[in-house]
C-alpha positions in Angstrom: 117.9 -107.5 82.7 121.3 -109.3 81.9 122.6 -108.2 85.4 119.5 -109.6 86.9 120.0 -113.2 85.8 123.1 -114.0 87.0 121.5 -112.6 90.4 118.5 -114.6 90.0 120.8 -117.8 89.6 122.4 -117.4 92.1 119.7 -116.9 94.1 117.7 -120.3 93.0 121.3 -122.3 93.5 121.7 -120.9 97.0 117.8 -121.4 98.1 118.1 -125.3 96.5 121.4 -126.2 98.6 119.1 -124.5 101.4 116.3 -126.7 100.9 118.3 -129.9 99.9 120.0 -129.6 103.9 116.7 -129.2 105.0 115.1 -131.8 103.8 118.4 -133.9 104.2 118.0 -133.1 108.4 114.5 -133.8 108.4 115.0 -137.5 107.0 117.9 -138.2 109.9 117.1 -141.7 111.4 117.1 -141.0 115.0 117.8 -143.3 118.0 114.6 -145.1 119.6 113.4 -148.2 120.5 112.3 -149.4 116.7 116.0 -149.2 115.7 117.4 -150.5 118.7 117.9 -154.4 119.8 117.0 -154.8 123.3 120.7 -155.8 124.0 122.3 -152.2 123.2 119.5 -150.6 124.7 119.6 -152.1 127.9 123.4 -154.1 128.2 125.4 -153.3 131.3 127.8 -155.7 132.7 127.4 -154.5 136.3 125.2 -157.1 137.1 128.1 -159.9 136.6 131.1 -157.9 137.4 130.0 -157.2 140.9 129.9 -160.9 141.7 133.7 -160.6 140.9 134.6 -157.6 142.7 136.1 -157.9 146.0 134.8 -156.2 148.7 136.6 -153.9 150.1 138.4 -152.4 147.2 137.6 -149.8 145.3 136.2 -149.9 141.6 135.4 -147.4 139.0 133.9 -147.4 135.9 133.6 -145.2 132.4 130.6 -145.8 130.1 130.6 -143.6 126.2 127.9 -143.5 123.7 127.8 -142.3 120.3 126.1 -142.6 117.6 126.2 -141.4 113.6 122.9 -140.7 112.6 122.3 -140.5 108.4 119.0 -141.2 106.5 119.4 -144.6 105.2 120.9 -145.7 108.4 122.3 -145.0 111.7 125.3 -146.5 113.4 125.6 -146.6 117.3 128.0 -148.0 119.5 128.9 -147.9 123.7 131.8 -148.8 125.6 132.1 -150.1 129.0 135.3 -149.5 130.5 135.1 -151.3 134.4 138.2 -151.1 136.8 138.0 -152.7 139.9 139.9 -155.4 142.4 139.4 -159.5 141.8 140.9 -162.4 142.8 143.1 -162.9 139.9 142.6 -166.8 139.4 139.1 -166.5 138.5 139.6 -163.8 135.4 138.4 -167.0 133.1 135.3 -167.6 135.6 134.5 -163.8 134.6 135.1 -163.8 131.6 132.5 -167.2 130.9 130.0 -165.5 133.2 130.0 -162.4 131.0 129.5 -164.6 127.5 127.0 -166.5 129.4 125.2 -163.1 130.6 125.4 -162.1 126.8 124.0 -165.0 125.3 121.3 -165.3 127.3 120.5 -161.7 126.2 120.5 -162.6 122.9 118.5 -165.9 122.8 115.7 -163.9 125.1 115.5 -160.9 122.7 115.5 -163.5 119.4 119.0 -162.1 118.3 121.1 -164.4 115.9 124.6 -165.0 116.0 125.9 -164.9 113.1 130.1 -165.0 113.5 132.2 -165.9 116.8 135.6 -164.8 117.1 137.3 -166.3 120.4 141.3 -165.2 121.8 143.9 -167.6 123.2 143.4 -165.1 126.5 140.0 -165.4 126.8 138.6 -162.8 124.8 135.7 -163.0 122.8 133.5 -161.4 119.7 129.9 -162.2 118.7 128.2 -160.6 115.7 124.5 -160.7 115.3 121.7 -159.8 113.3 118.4 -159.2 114.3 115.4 -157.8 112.2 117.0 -154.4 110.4 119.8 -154.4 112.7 123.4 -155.8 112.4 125.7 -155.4 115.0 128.9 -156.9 117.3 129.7 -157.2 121.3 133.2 -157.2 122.1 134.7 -158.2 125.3 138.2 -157.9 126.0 140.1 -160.2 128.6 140.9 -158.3 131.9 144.2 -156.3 131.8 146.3 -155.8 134.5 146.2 -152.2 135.7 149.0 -150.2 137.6 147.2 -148.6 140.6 148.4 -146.0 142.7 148.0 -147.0 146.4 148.9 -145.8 149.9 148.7 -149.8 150.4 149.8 -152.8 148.5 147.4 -155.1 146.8 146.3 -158.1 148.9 147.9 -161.3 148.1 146.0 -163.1 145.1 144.4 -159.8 143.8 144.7 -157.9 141.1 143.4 -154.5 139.4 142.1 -154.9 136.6 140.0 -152.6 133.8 137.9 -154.5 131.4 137.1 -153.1 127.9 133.6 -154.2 126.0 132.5 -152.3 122.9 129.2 -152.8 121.3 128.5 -151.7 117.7 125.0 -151.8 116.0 123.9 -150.6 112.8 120.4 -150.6 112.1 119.2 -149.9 108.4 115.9 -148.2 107.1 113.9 -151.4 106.0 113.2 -152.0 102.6 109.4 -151.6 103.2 110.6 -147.9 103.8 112.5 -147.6 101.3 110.9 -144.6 98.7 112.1 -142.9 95.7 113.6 -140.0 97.1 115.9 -142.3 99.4 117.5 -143.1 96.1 118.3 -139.7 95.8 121.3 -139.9 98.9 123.6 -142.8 97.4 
């Protein structure tokens, strides 16, 4: 019987941590349309860039998307990473266009901005809040990119690749909130 105890321990230690994974997964927040704003759900900056682009040229474009999904809250974020050929005197037109674009998006969706954070070059940073979520858009001022070409670039053009990261984090509400989410501080 004195073997068997140890055993047993063991046993009920191993079948707990089993269970307390479990139930841990099973909690996850997962990504939806109750804990996302309309803006990271549905943001893409193709709609203003292509009145930018010049014709002609050719453009390109990366787009990632992760996300960290835990039980009290989840954290999300996307990049845009544009490259494409534009007249370079109008990178501050673009740049405007692309705030404007995104507070529009905001004010339609209810969003409020809590923080602005503006560059000497034209970059900008809003960070919001809107119901359980929290969040920031990002846009970085065009930088000049080093193309390889069988050609050389028109006079008054430039390559360029933009960067824009958005962040979010939405939290479980307090409504939610039960006794065993106390349990995962």
């Amino acid at each position: 019987m004195r073997k068997l105890v140890p055993v047993l321990i063991t046993i009920l230690l191993l079948w707990t941590a089993l269970a307390w994974d479990q139930w841990v997964n099973a909690h996850r927040i997962m990504a939806g349309p109750d804990n996302e704003t309309m803006l990271y759900r549905g943001y893409n900056p193709e709609q203003v860039i292509k009145e930018f682009r010049y014709e002609g040229e050719g453009h390109s474009g990366g787009n990632s998307e992760g996300a960290l999904h835990l039980i009290k809250s989840m954290r999300q974020n996307r990049d845009f990473t544009p490259r494409f050929t534009m007249q370079a005197d109008r990178e501050p037109e673009l740049l405007n266009a692309l705030r404007n674009d995104i507070l529009f998006r905001m004010r339609n969706a209810g969003m409020k901005v809590v923080a602005t954070h503006d560059e000497a070059d034209g970059a900008f940073t809003y960070k919001y809040v809107f119901g359980s979520s929290t969040g920031s858009i990002t846009v970085q001022a065009p930088a000049h990119e080093v193309t390889v070409r069988r050609y050389p670039v028109p006079s008054g053009l430039d390559d360029v690749v933009l960067n824009i990261a958005l962040e979010e984090t939405w939290t479980r509400p307090a409504s939610e909130t039960q006794w065993w989410m106390a349990m995962v501080d």
